[in-house]
N, C-alpha and C positions, 0 to 999 in steps of 0.2 A: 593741583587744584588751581592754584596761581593761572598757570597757562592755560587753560581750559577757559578761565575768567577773561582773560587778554584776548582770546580768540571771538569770546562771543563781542565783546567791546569791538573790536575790529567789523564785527558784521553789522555789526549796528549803525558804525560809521560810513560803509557802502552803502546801505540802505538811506543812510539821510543825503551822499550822493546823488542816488537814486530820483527824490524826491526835488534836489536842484534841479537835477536834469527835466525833470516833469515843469515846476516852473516855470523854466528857460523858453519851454516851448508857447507855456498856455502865455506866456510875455510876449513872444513873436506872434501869434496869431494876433490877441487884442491891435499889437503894431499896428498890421499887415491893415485890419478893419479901420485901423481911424486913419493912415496914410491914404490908404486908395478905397475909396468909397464905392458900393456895386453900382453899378449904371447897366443899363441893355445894351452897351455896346463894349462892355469887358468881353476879353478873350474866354476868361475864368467862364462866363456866366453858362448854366446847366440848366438844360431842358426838362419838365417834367415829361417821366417816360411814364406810360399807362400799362399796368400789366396787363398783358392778354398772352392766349395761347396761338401760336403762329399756321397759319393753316400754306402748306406750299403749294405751288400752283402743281396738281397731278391729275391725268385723268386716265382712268382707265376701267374696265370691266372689272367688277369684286364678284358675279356671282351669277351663274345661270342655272335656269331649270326645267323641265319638259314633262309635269305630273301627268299631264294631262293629253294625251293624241295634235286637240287641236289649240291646247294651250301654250306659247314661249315668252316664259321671263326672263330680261335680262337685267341686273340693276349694277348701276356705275357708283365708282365710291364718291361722286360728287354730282351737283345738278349739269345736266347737262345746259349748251346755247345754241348748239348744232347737232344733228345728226341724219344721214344719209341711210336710209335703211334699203339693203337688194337682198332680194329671193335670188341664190345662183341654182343654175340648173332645171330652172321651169320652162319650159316650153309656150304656154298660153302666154300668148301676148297679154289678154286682156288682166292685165297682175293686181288693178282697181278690184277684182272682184275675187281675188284669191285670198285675201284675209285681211283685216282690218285689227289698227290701232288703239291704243289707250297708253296713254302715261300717267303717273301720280304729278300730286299736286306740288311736290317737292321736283320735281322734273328728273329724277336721278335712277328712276325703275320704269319698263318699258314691255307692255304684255301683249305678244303679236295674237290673235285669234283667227287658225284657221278657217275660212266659212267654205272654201272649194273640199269637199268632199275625201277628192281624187287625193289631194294635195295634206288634207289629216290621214290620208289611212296610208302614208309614207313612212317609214322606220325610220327612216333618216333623212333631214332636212338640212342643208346647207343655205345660213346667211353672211351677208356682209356688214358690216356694220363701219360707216364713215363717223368719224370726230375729231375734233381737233382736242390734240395732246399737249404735251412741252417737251422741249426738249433740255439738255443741259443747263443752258442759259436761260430756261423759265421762259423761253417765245415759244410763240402757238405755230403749232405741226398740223398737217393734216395726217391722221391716221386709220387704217381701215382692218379691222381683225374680222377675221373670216371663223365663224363659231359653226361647228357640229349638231345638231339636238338630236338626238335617238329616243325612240320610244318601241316597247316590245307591246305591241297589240297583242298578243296572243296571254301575254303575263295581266295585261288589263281586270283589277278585281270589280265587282259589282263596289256602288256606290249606297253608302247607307243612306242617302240623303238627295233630295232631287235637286241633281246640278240646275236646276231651272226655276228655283225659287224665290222666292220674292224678297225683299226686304224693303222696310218705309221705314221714313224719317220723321213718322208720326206716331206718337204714344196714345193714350187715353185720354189725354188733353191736346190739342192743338196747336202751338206757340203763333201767338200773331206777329208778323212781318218775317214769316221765314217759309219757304215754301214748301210745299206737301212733294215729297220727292219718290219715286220708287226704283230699287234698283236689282236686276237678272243675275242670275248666277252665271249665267251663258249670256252671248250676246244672241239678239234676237233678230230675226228674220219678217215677221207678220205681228201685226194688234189689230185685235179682233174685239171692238168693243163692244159688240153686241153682246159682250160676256160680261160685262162692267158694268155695274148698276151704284147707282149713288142714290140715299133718300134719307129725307129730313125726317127725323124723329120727335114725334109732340102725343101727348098724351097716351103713349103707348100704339099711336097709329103711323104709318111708315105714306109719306110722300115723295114722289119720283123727283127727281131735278136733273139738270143738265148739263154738262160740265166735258172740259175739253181736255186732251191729253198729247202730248209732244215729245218726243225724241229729244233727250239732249246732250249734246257732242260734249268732248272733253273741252273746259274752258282754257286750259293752261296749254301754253303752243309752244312747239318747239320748231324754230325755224327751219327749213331743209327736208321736214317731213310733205312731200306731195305726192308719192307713186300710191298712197291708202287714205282713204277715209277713218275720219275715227270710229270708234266703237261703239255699237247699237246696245247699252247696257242699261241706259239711265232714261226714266221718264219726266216727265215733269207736270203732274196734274195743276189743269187753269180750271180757277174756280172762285168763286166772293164767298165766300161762307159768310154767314150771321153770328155774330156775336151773341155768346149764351146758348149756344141752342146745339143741340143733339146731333151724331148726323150716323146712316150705317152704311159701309161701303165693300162692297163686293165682288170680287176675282173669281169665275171661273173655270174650271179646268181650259185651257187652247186660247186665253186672252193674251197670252205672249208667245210666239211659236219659234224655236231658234233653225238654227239653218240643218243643222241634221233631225230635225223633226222632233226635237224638245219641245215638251211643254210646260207651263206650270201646275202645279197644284190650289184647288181653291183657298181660297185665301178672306173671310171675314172680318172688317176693323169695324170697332163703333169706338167711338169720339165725341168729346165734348170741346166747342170752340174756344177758348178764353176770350176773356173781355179786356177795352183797354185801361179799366181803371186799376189794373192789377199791374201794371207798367208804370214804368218812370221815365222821361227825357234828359239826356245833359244836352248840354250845349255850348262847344267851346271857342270861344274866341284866342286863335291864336295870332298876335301881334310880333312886329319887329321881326318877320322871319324873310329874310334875302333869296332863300336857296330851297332846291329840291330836297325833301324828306319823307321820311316814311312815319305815320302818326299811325300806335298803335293804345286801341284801350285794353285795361288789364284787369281780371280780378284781385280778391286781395289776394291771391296767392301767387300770383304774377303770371296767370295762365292769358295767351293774346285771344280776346275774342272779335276782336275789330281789327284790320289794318287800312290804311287808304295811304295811298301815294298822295303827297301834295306837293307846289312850285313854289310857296312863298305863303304869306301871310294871308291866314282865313279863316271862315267861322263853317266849325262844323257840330252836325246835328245828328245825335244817339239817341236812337227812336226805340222802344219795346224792349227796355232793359228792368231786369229783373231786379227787386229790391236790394240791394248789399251794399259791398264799399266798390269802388273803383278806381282806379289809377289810370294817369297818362306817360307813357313813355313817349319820344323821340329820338327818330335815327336818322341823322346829318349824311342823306346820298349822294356823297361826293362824287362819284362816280357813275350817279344814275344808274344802277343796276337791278334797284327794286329790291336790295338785299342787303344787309350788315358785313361789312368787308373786315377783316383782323387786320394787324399788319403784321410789317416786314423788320425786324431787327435789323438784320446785316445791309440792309437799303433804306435804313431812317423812314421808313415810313407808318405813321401813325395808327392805329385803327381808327375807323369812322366813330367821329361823336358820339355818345348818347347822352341825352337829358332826359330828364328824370321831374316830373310838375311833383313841386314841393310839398303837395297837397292829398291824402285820402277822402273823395266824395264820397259820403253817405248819400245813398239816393232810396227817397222812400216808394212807395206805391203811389199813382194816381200825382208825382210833384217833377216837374221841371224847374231843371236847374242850372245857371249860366254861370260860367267860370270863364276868366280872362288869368295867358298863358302868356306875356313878354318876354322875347326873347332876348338875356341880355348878350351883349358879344364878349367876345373875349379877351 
């Protein structure tokens, strides 16, 4: 029992060892701090790193598809900045009139629509597809993958639903300052307005009016696209409506006709206009800003419903925003890309800024509101 006591005694002893050792250390640190003082030109001194997730530079095809005879998508795992698009194997010169374009708004999905007849009742369609890639060293390749689309006409099922139908960006209210949009299921060939009627609704009686209607192309470009026009999909009704007031609008049948002789189905909206005292204004003054950025407004749940590119220091103005909270973000475009860049671990490179306005606006109905955003540096 002696010995057993002697043993723990000894362990006790190494353990208050232990605790020198701990000391000795926290003694040389305090040293180290009152000796040499930090300054921005120590070797020691460390960078704050920002976590982000690292995106590598890769481009390539993730997915293609051909539901449809004269339908082809293709979508790439990243936005594209170029692309050369060829039909191989077509004989018509005239290739302007063999199908036309559309891209999304993220630039990274690509829907070719055949409108040449000849050229949808083909089983098999051979494209080329040019883009710049990377290679080992992360620099830009040209690259061009040659895709297949097959499609079995004969296996073609009937469609529950008229590929040729309508859809609008108008509910049973109207939102002011955003435009009355309508968009085909099919791209279209002919508008036929003598089939489209618009009338003021008062007292239960219907008044004709007059109003214009337009084509409108995909707004988002992707440089290198010239042998196609873009896609006949989207319209865009011009029109003053009156605040407060009624209105009934009608489609029918052959007021949009696509190129294999789709039509739409009739189609009735009735609507009531909003007013603007049901809106609110901010309006921001951004100060102290050197550099190109991208200003975006947020809800409170951080959803973007505004973005605008800016150069420097300005005042901007958020017209027809709906009662709630709202936030401002900023994205420091260092690189002028119109885009939020990540960065690079292994090549110290940072991601691009973001700032964050310290502030949630309450914005009420019918109030304008001015807020001043200085930017301090760093």
């Amino acid at each position: 029992q002696d010995t057993r006591y002697k043993i723990q005694d000894t362990t006790i002893k190494i353990q208050d060892t232990r605790y020198k050792i701990q000391d000795t250390i926290i003694k040389t640190q305090d040293s180290t701090r009152n000796s040499q003082p930090a300054t921005r030109n120590q070797s020691d001194l460390r960078e704050d790193l920002f976590l982000f997730i690292e995106s590598i530079p890769k481009q390539y095809i993730s997915g293609t598809e051909r539901k449809r005879a004269e339908k082809i998508q293709v979508t790439f795992n990243q936005p594209l900045d170029t692309l050369d698009l060829n039909l191989l194997y077509y004989e018509n010169n005239n290739i302007a009139e063999a199908y036309q374009l559309e891209w999304s708004a993220t630039r990274d999905t690509i829907i070719t629509w055949m409108t040449d007849s000849l050229l949808a009742g083909k089983d098999s369609l051979v494209f080329a597809f040019g883009y710049f890639g990377y290679d080992s060293l992360e620099q830009k390749v040209w690259m061009i993958d040659s895709l297949r689309f097959n499609f079995k006409h004969s296996a073609a099922k009937p469609e529950d639903t008229n590929p040729m139908s309508l859809r609008s960006s108008v509910g049973r209210t109207m939102e002011l300052g955003k435009p009355m949009k309508f968009t085909t299921g099919l791209p279209f060939q002919y508008i036929d307005t003598s089939l489209i009627s618009l009338f003021r609704v008062r007292d239960s009686l219907e008044f004709p009016e007059s109003f214009d209607i337009k084509p409108l192309k995909n707004l988002v470009q992707i440089p290198g696209i010239s042998q196609s026009s873009g896609s006949n999909r989207q319209v865009i009704f011009e029109k003053v409506f009156l605040q407060d007031s009624s209105y009934s609008l009608r489609f029918l049948p052959g007021a949009f006709t696509g190129y294999f002789g789709e039509i739409n189905d009739s189609l009735t909206m009735n609507f009531k206009v909003n007013t603007e005292d049901k809106y609110g204004v901010l309006l921001l003054n951004l100060e102290n800003l050197d550099e190109p950025a991208i200003l975006q407004l947020l809800d409170n749940k951080g959803n973007t419903l505004v973005e605008r590119r800016i150069t420097g220091s300005t005042t901007e103005r958020f017209s027809f925003l709906k009662p709630g909270k709202y936030k401002f973000k900023l994205i420091l475009d260092k690189n002028q890309n119109g885009m939020w860049d990540t960065g690079r671990y292994l090549k110290k490179i940072q991601p691009e800024p973001i700032l964050l306005f310290e502030k949630e606006i309450t914005l009420k109905a019918n109030w304008e509101m001015e807020e001043s955003w200085i930017i301090k540096p760093d």
